[in-house]
C-alpha positions in Angstrom: -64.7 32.6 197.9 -61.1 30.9 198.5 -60.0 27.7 197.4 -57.4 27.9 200.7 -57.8 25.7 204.1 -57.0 27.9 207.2 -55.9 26.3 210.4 -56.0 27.7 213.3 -54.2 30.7 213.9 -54.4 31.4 210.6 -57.9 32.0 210.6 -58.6 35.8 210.2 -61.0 37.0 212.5 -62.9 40.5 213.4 -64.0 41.5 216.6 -66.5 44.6 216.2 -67.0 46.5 219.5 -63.7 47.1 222.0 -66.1 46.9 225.3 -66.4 43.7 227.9 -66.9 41.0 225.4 -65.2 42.4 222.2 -61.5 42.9 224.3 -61.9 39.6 226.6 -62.4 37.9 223.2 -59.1 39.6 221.5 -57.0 39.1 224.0 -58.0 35.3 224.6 -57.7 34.9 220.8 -54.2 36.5 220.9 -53.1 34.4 223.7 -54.0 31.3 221.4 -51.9 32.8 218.7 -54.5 34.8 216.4 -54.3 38.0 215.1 -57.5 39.3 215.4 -58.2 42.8 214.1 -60.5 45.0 216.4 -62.5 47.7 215.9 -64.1 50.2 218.1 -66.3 53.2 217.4 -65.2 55.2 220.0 -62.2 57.7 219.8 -60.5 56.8 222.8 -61.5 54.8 226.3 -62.9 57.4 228.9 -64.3 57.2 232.1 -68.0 56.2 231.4 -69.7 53.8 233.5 -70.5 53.1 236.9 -70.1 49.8 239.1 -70.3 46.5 237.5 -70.3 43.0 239.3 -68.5 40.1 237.9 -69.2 36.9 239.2 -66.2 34.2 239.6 -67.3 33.1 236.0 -65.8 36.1 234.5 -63.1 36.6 237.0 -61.9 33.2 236.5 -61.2 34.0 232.8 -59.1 37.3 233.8 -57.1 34.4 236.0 -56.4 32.7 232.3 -55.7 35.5 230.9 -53.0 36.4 233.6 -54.8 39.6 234.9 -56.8 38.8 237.6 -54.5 40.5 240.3 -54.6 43.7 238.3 -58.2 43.6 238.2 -58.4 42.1 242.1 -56.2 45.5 243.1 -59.3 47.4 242.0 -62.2 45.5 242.8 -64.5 45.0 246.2 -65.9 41.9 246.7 -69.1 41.6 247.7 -69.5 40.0 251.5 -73.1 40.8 252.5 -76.1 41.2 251.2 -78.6 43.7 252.7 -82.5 44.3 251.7 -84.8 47.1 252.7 -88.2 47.6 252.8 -89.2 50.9 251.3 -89.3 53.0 254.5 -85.3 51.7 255.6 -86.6 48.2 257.8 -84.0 45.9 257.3 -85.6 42.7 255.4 -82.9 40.2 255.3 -78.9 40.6 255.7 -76.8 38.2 253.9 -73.8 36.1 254.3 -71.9 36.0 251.2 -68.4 34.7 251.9 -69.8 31.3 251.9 -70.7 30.9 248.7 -67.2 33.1 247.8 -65.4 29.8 249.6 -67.3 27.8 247.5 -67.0 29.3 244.5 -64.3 32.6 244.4 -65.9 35.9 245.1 -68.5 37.8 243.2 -66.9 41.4 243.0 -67.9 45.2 242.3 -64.9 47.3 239.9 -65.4 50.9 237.9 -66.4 49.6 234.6 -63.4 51.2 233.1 -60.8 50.0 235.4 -62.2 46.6 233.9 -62.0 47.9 230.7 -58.7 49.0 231.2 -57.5 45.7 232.8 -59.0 44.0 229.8 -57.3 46.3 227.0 -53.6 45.2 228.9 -54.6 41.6 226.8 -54.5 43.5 223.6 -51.7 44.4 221.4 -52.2 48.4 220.4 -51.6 47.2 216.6 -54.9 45.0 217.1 -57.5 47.9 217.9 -58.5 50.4 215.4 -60.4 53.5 217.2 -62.9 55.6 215.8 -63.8 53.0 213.4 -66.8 51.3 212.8 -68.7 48.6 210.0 -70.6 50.2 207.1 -70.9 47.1 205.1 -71.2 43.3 205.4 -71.4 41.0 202.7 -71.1 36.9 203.2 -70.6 34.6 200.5 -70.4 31.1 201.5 -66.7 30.8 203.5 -65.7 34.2 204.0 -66.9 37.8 204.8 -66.3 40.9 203.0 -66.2 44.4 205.1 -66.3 47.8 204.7 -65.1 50.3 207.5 -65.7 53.9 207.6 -62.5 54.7 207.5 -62.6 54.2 203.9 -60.9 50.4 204.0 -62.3 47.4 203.6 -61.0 43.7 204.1 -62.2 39.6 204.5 -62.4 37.5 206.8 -63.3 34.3 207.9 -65.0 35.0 211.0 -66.8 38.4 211.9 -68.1 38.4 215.9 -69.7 41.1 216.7 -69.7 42.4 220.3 -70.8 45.8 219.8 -73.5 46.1 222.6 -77.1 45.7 222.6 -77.7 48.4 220.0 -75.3 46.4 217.6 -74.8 47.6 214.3 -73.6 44.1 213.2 -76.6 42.3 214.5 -78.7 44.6 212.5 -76.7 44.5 209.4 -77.1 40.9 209.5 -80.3 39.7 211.0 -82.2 42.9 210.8 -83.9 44.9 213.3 -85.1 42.7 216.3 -87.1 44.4 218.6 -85.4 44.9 222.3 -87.8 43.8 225.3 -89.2 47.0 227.5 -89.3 46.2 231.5 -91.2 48.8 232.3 -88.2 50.3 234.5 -86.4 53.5 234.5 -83.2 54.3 236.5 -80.4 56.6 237.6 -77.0 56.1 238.7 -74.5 58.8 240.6 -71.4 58.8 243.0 -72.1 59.5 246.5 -70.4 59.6 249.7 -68.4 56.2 250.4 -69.4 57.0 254.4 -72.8 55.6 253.8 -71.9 51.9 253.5 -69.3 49.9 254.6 -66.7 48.5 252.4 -68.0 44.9 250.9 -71.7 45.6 251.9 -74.3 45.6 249.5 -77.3 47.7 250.3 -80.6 47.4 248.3 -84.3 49.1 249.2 -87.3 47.0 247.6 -89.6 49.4 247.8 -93.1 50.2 246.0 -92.3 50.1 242.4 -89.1 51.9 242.8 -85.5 50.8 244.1 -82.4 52.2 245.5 -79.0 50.6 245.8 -75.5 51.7 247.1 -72.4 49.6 245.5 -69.0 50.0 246.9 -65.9 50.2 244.4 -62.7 50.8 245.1 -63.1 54.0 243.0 -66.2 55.0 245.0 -70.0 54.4 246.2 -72.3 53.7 242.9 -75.9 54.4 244.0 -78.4 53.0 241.3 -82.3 54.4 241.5 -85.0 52.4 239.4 -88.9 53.0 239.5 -91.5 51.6 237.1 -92.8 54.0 234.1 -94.5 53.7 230.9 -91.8 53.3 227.2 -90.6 56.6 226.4 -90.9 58.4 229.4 -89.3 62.1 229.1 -86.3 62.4 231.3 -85.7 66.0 230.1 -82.1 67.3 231.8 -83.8 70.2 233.7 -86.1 68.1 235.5 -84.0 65.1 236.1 -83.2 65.9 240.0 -86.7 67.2 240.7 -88.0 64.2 239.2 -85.8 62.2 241.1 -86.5 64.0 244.4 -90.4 63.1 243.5 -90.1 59.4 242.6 -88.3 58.8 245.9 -90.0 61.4 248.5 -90.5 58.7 252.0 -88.1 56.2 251.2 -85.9 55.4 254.0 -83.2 54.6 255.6 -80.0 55.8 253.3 -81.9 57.6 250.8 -83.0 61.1 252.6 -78.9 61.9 252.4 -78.7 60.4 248.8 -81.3 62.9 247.8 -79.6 65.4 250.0 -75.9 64.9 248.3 -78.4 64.4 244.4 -79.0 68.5 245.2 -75.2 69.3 244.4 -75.1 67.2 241.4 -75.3 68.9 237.8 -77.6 66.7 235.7 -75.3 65.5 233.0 -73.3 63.7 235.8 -76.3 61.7 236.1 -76.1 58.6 234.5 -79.9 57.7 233.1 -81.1 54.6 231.3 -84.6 52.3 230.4 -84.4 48.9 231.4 -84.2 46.5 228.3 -83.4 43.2 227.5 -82.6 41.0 224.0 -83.6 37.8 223.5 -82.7 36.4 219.7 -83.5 32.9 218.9 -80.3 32.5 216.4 -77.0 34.2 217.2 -75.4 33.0 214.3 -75.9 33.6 210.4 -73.4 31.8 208.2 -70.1 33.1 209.9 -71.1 36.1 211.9 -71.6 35.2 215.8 -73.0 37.6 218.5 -71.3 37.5 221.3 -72.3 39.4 225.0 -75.2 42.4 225.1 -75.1 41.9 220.9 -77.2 38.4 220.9 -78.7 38.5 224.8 -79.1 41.5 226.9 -80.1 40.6 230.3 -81.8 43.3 232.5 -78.9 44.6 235.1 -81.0 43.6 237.8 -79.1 40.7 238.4 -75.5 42.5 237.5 -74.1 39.0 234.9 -74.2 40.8 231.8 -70.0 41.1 232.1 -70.0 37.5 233.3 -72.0 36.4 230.5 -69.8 38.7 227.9 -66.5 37.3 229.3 -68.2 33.8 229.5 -69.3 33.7 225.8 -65.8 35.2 224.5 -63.7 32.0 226.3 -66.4 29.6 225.0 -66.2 31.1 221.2 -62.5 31.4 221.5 -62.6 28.0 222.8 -64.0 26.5 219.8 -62.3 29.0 217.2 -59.2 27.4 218.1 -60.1 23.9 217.4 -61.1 24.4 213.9 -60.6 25.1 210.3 -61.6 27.6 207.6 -63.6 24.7 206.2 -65.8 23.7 209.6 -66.0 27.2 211.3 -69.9 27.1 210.6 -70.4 23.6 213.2 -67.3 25.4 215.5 -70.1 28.4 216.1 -73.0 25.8 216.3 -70.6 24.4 219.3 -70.2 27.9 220.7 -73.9 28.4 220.4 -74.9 24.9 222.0 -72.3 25.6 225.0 -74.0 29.0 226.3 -77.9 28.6 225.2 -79.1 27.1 228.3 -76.8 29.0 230.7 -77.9 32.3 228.9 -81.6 31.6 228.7 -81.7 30.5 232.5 -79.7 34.0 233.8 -82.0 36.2 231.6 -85.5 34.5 232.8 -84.1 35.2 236.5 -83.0 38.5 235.6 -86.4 39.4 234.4 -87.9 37.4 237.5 -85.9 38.9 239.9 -86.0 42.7 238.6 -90.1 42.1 238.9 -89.8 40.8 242.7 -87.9 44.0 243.9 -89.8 46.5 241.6 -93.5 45.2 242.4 -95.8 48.4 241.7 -98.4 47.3 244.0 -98.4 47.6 247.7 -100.2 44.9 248.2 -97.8 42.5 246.1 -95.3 44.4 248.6 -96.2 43.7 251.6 -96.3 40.0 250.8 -92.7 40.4 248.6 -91.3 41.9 252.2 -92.7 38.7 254.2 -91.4 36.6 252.1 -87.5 38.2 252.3 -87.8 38.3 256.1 -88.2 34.4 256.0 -86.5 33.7 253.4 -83.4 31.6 255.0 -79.1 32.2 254.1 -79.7 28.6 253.0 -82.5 29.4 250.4 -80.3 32.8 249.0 -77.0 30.3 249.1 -78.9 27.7 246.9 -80.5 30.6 244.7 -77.2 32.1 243.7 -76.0 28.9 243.0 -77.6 28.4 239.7 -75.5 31.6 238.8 -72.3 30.3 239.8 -72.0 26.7 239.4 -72.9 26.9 235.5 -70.1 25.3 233.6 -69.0 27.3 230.6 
């Protein structure tokens, strides 16, 4: 315990995890005059990761942070909106430059040119690589840590944003169970040719789904189907499995299997669909931040938005406090996202149901519904996503 008040920038604060939320929330900290020490468990930043979307949320934050035009040089923003039924008939093509002069673009990047983008915020003194948290202990105003590296230090404020298998958030709240969705999926570079630039291609099919997402670093395809938790996906079967699950589907998928044939396994990316859902995100003064305290499924492609979104509100707050009143500056930060996170998860989970319905059946009606289902009625859907105040 200290007997010292802390103001401000003199609060000392650690950010576990150097991804989306962890650097957003370093470099918006330093911009506000902290010294925030990071940590990061990998050795160095590589090239892992496929497409990402970020909603104007999230790309309004790179605008305060003064990067937005380095990130903009790398993304593609996302103008229409194209759904196909499982044998390639169009269901529905979407405007989506209306909405992006309403509200600023929604807009696909390489996850590491984000990452990259983002780490430009952040002092090289700040981040300490190849270092994680063996050890928390609170006592009633600060935190002691231990790092592997053999140090240890306290601070007043710990925030992890180390991912949705977070070390911190079990450490601190124990193990909370993640949320199967009975989805399994792929992703791989293919051939750019396949899709225009700033068109978004999605099949709906019979409990399994394609999509192709344009990047400025290349086409992302994505492949989902429904399967039962723990699923083998054993290396030497991954194409053959792959080939299986989406034998008939049509329109752009024959040549995505095709071009999957001179692909080596390990360059294709594999994953279970999961999502956390944790009714505290706080425990005296440790505060989850991003896929660490609420996972969405990637169905609905906000899990950077939300991570960027929660880093500016927690910042937000951190800087309008003191060492004495940081536990009601997290309830703030707490109070500020719940409602915004809880609605984006439910219509993640929703929404990753609707295109992966395992019934055909359920499908046939799901594709009716698309076909009639008006640019005014998408516009006013998406809106819930973008006109949230953070």
């Amino acid at each position: 315990m200290t007997d010292t008040v802390r103001y401000g920038t003199d609060l000392h604060i650690l950010v576990v995890g150097g991804g989306i939320a962890g650097l957003t929330c370093a470099g918006l900290l330093e911009q506000r005059g902290f010294s925030p020490d990071v940590v990061e468990k990998t050795d160095s930043y590589g090239g892992l990761g496929y497409a990402l979307g970020l909603w104007p949320a999230g790309s309004n934050i790179l605008k305060g942070l003064g990067t937005y035009e380095a990130f903009a040089s790398h993304a593609d923003p996302m103008n229409t909106y194209t759904l196909l039924s499982d044998s390639g008939n169009e269901l529905h093509s979407y405007d989506l430059r209306p909405l992006a002069d309403e509200y600023g673009e929604a807009q696909l990047i390489w996850r590491p040119r984000l990452i990259n983008v983002l780490r430009e915020t952040v002092s090289d003194e700040t981040i300490r690589m190849g270092t994680t948290v063996t050890d928390l202990h609170q006592h009633d105003d600060v935190v002691d840590v231990s790092f592997s590296d053999g140090t240890e230090d306290t601070y007043d404020v710990v925030v992890g944003a180390d991912g949705i298998h977070s070390a911190v958030r079990e450490m601190v709240f124990g193990e909370i169970s993640l949320n199967y969705a009975g989805m399994t999926s792929w992703a791989f570079w293919v051939d750019e040719a396949m899709v225009e630039r700033g068109v978004v291609k999605e099949h709906w099919g019979d409990g399994r789904f394609a999509g192709l997402y344009p990047t400025d670093d290349g086409l992302a395809c994505f492949l989902a189907v429904t399967a039962p938790e723990g699923t083998p996906d054993p290396l030497d079967e991954r194409k053959a499995r792959i080939q299986k699950s989406f034998e008939g589907m049509g329109e752009f998928i024959p040549e995505v299997l095709d071009e999957l044939e001179t692909k080596d396994a390990e360059d294709i990316w594999h994953d279970d669909f999961y999502d956390l859902r944790m009714d505290e995100w706080t425990n005296s003064r440790v505060v989850l931040i991003g896929d660490a305290g609420h996972a969405p499924l990637p169905t609905a492609g906000v899990g950077a938005s939300l991570a960027m979104e929660d880093a500016a509100v927690l910042t937000d707050e951190l800087a309008r406090t003191d060492s004495t009143r940081l536990d009601q500056a997290l309830d703030h930060y707490v109070a500020r996202r719940r409602k915004r996170v809880d609605e984006v998860q439910e219509k993640s989970r929703r929404l990753g149901t609707f295109a992966l319905f395992d019934h055909s059946l359920l499908t046939a009606v799901r594709d009716q519904v698309v076909k009639f289902y008006s640019q005014e009625r998408m516009e006013n859907y998406f809106r819930d996503f973008l006109s949230s105040e953070i």
